[in-house]
N, C-alpha and C positions, 0 to 999 in steps of 0.2 A: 527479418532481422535475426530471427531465431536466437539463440543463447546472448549473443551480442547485444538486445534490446530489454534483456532482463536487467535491472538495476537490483544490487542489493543493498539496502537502509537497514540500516545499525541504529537504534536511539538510542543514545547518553551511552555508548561503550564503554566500560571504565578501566577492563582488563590489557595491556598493553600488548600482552604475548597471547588471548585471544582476536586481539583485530590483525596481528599478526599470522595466525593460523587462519583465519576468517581471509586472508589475500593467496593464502598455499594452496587451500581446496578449494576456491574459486576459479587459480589458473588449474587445476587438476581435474574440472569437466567443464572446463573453456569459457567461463564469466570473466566478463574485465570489467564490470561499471561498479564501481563502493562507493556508498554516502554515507558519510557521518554526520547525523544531526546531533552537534551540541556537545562531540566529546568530552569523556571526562580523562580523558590521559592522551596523550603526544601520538598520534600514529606511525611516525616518521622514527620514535627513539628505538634505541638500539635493542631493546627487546623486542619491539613487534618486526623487524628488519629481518633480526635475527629468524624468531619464528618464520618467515615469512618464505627464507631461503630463497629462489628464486621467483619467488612470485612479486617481488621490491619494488617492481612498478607500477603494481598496482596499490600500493600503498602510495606511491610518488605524487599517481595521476587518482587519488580518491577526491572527492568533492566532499568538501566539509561548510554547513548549513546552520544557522540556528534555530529553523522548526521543521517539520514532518512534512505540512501544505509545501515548504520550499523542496524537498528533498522527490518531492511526487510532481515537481512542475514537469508538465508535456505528458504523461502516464496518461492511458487510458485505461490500465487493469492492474488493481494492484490488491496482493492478499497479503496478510498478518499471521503471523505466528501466535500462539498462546499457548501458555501449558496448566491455564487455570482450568475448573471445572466450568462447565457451561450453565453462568446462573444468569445469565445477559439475555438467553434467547437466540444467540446464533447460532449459527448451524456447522458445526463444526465435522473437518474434513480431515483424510489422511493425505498427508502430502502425495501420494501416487494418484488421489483421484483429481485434487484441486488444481495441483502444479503444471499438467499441460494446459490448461485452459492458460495460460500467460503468454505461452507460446503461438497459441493460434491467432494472435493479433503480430500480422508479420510488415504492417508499417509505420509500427507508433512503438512507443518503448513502454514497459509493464515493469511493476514492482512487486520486490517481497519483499515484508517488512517483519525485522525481530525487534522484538523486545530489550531492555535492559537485564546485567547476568542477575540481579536479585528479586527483580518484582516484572520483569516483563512489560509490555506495553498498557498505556493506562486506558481505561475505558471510553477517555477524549479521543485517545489516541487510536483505539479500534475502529471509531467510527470513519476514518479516511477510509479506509479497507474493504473492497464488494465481497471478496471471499474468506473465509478464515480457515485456519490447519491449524492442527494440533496432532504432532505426533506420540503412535501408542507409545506407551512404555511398560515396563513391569511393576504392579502396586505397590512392590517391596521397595520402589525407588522409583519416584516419579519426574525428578527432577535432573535436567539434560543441560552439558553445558553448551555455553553459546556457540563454541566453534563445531560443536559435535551435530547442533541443532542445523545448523547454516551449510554442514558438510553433507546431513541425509537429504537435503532438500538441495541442494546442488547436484548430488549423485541422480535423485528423484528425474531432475528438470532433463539433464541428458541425456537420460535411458529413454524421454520422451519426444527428443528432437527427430524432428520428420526429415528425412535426406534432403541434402538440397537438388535430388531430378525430383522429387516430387514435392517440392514446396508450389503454393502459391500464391501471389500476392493479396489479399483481402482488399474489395471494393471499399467495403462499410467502415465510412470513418466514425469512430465511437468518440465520445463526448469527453473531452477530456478532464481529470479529477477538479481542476484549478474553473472549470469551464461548469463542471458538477455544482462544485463548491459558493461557485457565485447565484446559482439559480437558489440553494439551499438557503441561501441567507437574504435574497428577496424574496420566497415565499414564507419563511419563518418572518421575515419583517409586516408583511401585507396580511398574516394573520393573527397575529399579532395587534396589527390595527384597526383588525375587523371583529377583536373579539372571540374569533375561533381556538388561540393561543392565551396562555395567562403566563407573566413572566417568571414564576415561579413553577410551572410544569412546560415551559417549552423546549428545554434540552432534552426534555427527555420523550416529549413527543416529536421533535423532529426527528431523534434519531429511529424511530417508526417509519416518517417518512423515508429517511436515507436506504433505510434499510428494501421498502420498496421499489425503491426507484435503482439500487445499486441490483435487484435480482433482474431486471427491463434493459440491462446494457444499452442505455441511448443514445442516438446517436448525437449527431452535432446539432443537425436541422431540425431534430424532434425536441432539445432541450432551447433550441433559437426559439419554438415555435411555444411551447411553455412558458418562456419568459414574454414572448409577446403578448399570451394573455394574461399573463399579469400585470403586465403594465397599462395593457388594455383596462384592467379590472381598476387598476390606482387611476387612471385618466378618468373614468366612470365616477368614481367618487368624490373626487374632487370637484368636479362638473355637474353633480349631479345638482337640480333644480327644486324649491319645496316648492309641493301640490297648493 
């Protein structure tokens, strides 16, 4: 799918003439997929058109969502942007090293995800995301705007595209995020009930989990066969007999 199968998500956009530039240097290294989760200003008004110059179609044909989980349905690879300092624990990337790995999955469709122009994506919000970027900047100014953000990471992604003689199609179907997302919340419910989780520290132990299992790239039949033993493990309990 190469450039074609990258989706770029926008959360809560609010600048009219940045989603507008955000469709200009999208057609300018060959993206066509925009999701807006939850806009906070018109895509379609005459300022982001404007901005947009020839790229108006892809404002036209943007999918507009009211959460994150909707905007990553079908993805099996999707990275987040941040330009906070790393006090989370991720492992944060430069867009040259993270941004091809999007592209090597060439028959499912992969995400990048920016943040909001004021405060970026929320720590809810990172957790959809297996890989994270954060591009450098100079200490004297650390702070990038959003079309400027979305244009070095589109420049990034094309200078990485593999020709199409030597593309090839990938066997391994990977797991996909909505397919991830469902496993994550039967294991966080099963321990949970087993006492391993308290509901007062389980967000933030699962996101422990996510984090392992999002560095394991799994696939479909490996995340079928984890949910089998957990429901294995809930039929056991339920059944189980006193001695």
């Amino acid at each position: 799918m190469g450039l074609a199968g990258v989706r770029v998500v926008l959360v809560e956009p609010a600048g009219p003439l940045n989603v507008g530039a955000i469709a200009r240097v999208m057609k300018n290294f060959g993206l066509a997929q925009l999701v807006l989760v939850n806009p906070q200003c018109d895509p379609l008004s005459e300022e982001a058109m404007r901005m947009a110059v020839h790229a108006k179609e892809i404002l036209e044909s943007a999918i507009t969502v009211p959460t994150l989980p909707e905007a990553l349905h079908g993805c099996v690879r999707a990275i987040a942007t941040t330009g906070r300092d790393n006090d989370r624990g991720l492992t944060l990337e430069t867009p040259r090293i993270a941004l091809p790995w999007l592209l090597e999955e060439t028959s499912q469709p992969s995400a990048l995800i920016f943040g909001r122009e004021d405060r970026g994506l929320s720590n809810e919000e990172l957790i959809y995301a297996q890989r994270f970027i954060r591009i450098p900047t100079s200490p004297d100014y650390l702070s990038l705007n959003l079309a400027t953000a979305v244009g070095i990471c589109c420049y990034e992604l094309a200078q990485n595209l593999t020709p199409p003689e030597t593309q090839t199609i990938s066997e391994t179907e990977f797991a996909s995020l909505e397919f991830m997302e469902a496993y994550y919340q039967q294991l966080e419910s099963l321990l949970l009930r087993i006492g391993y989780l308290y509901p007062h520290t389980a967000t933030s132990r699962m996101e422990k989990f996510r984090q392992l299992y999002n560095r394991a790239y799994l696939q479909t039949h490996e995340v079928g066969m984890l949910r089998g033993i957990l429901r294995q493990i809930e039929w056991a309990i339920d059944n189980q007999r006193d001695v």
